[in-house]
C-alpha positions in Angstrom: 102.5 -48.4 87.8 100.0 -46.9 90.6 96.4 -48.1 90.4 93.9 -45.3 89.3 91.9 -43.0 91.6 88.5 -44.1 91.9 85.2 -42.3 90.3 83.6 -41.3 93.2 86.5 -39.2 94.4 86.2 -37.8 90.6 82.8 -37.0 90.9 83.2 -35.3 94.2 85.6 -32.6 92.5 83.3 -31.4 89.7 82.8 -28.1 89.9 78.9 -27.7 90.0 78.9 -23.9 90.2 80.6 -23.5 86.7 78.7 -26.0 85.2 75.0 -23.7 86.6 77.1 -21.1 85.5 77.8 -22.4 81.9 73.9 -23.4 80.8 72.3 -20.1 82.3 73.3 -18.0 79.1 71.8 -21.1 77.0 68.5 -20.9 78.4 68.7 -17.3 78.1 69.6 -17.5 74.6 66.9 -19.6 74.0 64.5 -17.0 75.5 65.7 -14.7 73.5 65.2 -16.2 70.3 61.7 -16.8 71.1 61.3 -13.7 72.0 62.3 -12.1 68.8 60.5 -14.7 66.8 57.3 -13.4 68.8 58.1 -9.8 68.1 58.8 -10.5 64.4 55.2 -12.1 64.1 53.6 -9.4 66.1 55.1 -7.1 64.2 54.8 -8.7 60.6 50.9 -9.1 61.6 50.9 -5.3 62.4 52.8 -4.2 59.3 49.8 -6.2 57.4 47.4 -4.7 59.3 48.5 -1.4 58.6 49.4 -2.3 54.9 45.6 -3.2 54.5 44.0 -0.1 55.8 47.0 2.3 54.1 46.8 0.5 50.8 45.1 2.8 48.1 41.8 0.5 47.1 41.1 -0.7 43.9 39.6 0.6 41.1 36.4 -0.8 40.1 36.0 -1.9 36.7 35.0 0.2 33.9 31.1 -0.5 33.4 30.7 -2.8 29.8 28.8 -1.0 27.6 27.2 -3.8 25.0 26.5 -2.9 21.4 22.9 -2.5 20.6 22.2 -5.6 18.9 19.9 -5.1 15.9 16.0 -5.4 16.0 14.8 -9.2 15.3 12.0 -8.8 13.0 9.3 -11.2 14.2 8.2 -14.1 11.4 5.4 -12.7 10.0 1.9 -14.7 10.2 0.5 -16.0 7.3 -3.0 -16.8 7.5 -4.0 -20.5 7.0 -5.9 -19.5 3.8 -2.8 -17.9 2.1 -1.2 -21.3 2.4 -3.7 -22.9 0.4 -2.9 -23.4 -3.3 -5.1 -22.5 -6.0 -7.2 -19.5 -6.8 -9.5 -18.7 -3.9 -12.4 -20.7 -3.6 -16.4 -19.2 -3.4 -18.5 -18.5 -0.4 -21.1 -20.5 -1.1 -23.7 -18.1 0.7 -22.5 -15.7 -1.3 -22.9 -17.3 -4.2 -26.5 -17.7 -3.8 -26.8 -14.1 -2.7 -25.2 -13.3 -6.3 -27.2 -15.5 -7.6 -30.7 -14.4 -5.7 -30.0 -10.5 -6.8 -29.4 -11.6 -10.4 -32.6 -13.6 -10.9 -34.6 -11.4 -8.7 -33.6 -7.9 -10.5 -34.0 -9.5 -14.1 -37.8 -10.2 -13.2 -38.5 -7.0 -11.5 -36.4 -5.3 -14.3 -38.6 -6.6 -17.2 -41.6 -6.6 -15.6 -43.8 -3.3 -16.4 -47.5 -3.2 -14.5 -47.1 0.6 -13.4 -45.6 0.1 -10.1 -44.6 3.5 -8.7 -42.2 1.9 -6.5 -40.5 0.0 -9.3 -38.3 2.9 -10.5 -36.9 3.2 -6.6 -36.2 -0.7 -5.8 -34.5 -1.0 -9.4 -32.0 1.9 -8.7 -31.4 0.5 -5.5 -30.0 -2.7 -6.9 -27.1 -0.7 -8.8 -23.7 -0.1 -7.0 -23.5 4.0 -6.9 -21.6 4.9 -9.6 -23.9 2.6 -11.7 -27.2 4.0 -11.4 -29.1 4.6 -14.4 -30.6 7.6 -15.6 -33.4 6.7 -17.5 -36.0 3.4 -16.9 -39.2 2.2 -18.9 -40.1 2.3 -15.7 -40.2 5.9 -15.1 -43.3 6.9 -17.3 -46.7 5.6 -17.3 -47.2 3.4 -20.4 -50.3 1.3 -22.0 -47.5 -1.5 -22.4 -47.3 -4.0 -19.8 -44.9 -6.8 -20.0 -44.5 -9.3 -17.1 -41.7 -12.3 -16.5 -43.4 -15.8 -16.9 -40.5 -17.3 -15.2 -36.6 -16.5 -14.4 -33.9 -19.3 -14.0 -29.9 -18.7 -13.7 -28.1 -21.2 -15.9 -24.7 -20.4 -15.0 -22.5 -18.4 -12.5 -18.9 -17.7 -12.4 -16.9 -16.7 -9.5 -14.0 -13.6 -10.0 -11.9 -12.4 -7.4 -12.1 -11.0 -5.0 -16.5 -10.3 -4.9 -18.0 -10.6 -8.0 -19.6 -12.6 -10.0 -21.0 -13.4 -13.4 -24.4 -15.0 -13.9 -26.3 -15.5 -16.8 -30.3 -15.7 -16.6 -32.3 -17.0 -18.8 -35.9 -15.2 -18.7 -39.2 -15.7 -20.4 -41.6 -12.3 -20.8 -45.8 -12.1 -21.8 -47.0 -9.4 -23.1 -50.5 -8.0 -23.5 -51.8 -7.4 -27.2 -55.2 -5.9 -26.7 -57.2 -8.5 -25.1 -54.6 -11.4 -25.6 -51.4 -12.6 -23.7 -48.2 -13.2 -25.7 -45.0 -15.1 -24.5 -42.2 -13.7 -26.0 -38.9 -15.8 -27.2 -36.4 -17.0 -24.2 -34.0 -14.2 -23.7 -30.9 -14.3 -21.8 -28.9 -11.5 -20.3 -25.5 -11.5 -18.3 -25.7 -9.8 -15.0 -22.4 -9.0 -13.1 -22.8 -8.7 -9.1 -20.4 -7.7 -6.6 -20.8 -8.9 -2.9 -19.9 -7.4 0.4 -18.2 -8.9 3.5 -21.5 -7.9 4.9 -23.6 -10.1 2.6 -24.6 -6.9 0.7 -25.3 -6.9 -3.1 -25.4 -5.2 -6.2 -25.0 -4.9 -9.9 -22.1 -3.3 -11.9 -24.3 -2.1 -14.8 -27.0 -2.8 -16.7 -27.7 -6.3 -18.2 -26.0 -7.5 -21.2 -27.9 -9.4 -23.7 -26.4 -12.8 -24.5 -27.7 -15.9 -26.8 -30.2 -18.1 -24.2 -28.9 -21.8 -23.8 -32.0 -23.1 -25.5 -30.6 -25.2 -28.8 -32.2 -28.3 -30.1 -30.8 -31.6 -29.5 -27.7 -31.8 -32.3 -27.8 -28.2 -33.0 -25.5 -26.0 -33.8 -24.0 -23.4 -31.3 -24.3 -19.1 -32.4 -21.3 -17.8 -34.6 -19.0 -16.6 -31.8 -17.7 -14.1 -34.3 -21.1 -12.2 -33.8 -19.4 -10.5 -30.6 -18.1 -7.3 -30.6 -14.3 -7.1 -30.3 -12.7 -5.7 -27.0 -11.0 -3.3 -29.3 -14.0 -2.4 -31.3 -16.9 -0.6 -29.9 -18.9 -0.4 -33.2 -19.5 -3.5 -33.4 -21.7 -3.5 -30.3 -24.6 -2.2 -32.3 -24.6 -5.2 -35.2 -24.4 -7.6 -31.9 -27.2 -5.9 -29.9 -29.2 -6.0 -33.3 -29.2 -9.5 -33.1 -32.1 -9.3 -29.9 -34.1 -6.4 -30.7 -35.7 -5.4 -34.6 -35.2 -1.5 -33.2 -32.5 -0.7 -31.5 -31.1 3.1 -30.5 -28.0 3.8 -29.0 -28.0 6.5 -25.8 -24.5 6.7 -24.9 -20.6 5.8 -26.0 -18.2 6.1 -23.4 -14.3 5.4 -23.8 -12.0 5.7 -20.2 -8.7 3.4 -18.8 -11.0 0.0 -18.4 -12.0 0.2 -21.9 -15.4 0.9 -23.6 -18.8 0.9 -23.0 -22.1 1.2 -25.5 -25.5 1.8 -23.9 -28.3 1.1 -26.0 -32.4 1.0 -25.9 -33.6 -2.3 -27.6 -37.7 -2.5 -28.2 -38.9 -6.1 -28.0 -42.4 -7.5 -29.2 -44.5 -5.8 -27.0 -43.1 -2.5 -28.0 -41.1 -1.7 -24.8 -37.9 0.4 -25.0 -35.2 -1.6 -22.4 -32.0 0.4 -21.7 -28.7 -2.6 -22.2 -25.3 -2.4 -21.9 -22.2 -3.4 -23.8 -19.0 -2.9 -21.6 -15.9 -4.4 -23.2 -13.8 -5.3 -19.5 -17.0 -7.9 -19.9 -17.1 -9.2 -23.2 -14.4 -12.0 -22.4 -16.9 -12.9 -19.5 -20.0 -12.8 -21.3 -19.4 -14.7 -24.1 -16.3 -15.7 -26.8 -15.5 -13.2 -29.1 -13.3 -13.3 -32.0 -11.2 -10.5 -30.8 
């Protein structure tokens, strides 16, 4: 068995021209593939490219029209007063006021000195629709009466502006050369005030019994009254504070009733009074 040739002389007969020969189409290949995975991304980029400027755009969205939601209605206000329980309460300024134009008017009322200005000023204490026709005050008379002294004994507040005072009232009159004083008298006087601290009176005074009973006496019949629901008996109650007495009118409407009478006291002086029965509850208890 021959010993084997050695390496070198192996090595010395590769063929090194067929081996260049063999890797030049690799490399090429190679190349090639890179190539065409360049020209796919350039043209993949361009086909996006184009699809974004060819693409048809997108509609915007409809607009949202939102259903009128209905009007809130604001919490109304309620004054601090109209929380307050109870019935309303008195101004007392007004109060006084009431009570000023009640005294003042039953001492210029039943006072007669021939004034000429007395007729005017006593008008103007009536609301409009109250102003009377006929005064004492209107004629010249020998009588002359004057108020010794006027005090208000009680006042009543109704809603919304009025209010109810009795006055208690004591006249003199002259009998030739002398001075009488007459009996306490009493009369209810109903006066409405204004926001504007104006005042004035309903109607014309309403005779009532005078606070003025001895010590352990008894208190008047309340059954004297006249009833709300009837008027004739307005004429046996006003006979009760005059020994004449003539009625002038008898009126009958929605509030109710109303007698107007002339009662002629000591001194002989004829004073037009009232009887109106939306007041009787007011004035004094009645029997109904």
């Amino acid at each position: 068995m021959s010993d084997p040739a050695p390496l070198a002389e192996e090595y010395e007969e590769i063929p090194w021209a067929e081996l260049l020969a063999d890797t030049t189409p690799a490399r090429d290949r190679t190349r090639l593939l890179v190539g065409v995975v360049v020209a796919a991304g350039i043209l993949a980029g361009a086909w996006l490219l184009t699809r974004g400027e060819t693409a048809p755009p997108v509609p915007a969205a409809a607009p949202t029209t939102l259903a009128p939601s209905p009007p809130t209605t604001p919490a109304p206000v309620i004054p601090e007063a109209d929380l307050r329980t109870g019935p309303p309460e008195a101004d007392p300024l007004f109060e006084r006021i009431a009570v000023l134009r009640a005294e003042r008017f039953v001492a210029d009322y039943f006072t007669l000195d021939g004034d000429p200005m007395a007729p005017t000023a006593l008008r103007a204490a009536f609301v409009p629709a109250a102003v009377p026709d006929t005064l004492p005050h209107d004629t010249a008379t020998e009588a002359t009466t004057y108020v010794e002294w006027v005090e208000a004994f009680e006042r009543e507040f109704v809603p919304p502006n009025r209010w109810n005072v009795r006055v208690a009232f004591r006249t003199i009159h002259r009998e030739g050369d002398v001075w009488v004083r007459d009996a306490t008298r009493a009369v209810f006087v109903a006066v409405v005030v204004d926001d504007h601290a104006g005042s004035a009176l309903l109607d014309l005074p309403m005779p009532v019994v005078a606070p003025l009973l001895p010590f352990g006496g008894t208190a008047p019949d309340p059954s004297r009254g006249p009833s709300e629901a009837d008027p004739t008996r307005a004429l046996d109650y006003l006979a009760g504070f005059a020994a004449e007495v003539d009625v002038v009118a008898t009126e009958a409407g929605e509030d109710g009733w109303r007698v107007e009478a002339v009662l002629v006291d000591a001194g002989g002086t004829a004073w037009p009074l009232a009887v109106r029965s939306d007041l009787l509850a007011d004035a004094f208890v009645t029997d109904g």
